[in-house]
C-alpha positions as CSV (number, residue, x, y, z in Angstrom):
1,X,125.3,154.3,58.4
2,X,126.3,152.0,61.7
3,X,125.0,154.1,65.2
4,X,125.3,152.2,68.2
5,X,124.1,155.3,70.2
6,X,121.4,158.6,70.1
7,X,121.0,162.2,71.5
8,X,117.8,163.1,71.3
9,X,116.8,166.8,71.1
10,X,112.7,168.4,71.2
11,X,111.8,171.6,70.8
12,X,107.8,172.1,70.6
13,X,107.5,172.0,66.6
14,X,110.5,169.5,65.5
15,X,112.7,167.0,67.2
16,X,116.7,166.2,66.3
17,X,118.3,162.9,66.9
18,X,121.7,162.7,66.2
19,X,122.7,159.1,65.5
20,X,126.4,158.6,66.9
21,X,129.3,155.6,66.7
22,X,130.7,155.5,69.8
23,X,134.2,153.9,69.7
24,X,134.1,151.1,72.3
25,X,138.2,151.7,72.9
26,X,138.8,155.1,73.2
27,X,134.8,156.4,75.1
28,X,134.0,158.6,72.3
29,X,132.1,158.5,69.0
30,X,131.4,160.8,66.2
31,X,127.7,162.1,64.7
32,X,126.8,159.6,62.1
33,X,123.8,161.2,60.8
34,X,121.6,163.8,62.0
35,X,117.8,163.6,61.5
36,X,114.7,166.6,62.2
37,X,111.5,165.7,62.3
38,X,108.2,167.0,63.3
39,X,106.8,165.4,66.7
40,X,104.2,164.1,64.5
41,X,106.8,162.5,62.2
42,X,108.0,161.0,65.1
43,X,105.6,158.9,66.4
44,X,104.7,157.7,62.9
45,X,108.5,156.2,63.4
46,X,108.1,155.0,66.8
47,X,105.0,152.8,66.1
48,X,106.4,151.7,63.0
49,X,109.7,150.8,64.8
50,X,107.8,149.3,67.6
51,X,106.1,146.8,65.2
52,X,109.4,145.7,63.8
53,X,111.1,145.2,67.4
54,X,107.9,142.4,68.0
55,X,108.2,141.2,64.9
56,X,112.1,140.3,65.6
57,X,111.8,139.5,69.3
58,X,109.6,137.1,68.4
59,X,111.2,135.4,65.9
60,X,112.9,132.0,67.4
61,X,115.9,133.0,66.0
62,X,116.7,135.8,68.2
63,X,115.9,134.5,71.7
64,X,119.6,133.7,72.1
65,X,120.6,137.0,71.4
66,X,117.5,138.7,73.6
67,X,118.9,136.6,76.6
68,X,122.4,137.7,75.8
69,X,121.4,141.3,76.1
70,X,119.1,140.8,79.4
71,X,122.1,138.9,81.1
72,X,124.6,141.7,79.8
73,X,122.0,144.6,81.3
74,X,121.6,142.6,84.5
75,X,125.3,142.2,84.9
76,X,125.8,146.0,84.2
77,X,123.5,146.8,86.6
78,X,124.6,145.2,89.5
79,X,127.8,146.1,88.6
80,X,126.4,149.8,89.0
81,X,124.9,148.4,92.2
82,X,128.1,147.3,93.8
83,X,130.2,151.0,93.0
84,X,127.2,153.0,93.9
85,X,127.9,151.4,97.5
């Protein structure tokens, strides 16, 4: 499975991401995989995700690609900045 995008859904006993791959062409993507979980479930997965994220953003490896994605976000946003005008 290859997401590049998630819709998030909670209710107050379970929560449903949908993992979707948007098509960078054509604006639109299709559901991937859909996953329910308790909200206990769920933050078992977000500290367990959050320790692999600084594991690999610390690696040296990866610093190139980090400042790629900071420069891409900054250039988006003042892109954002300049049409919101």
């Amino acid at each position: 499975m290859w997401a590049n995008a998630v819709e998030v859904e909670a209710w107050a006993d379970e929560v449903t991401m949908d993992f979707i791959r948007m098509d960078p062409v054509q604006s639109r993507g299709m559901v991937v995989a859909r996953v329910t979980c308790s909200p206990t479930f769920l933050r078992t997965l977000v500290d367990k995700l959050e320790g692999v994220w600084q594991d690999w953003a610390h690696a040296p490896e990866h610093q190139r690609i980090l400042d790629r994605v900071r420069a891409d976000l900054i250039r988006q946003y003042e892109g954002r900045r300049k049409t919101d005008r």
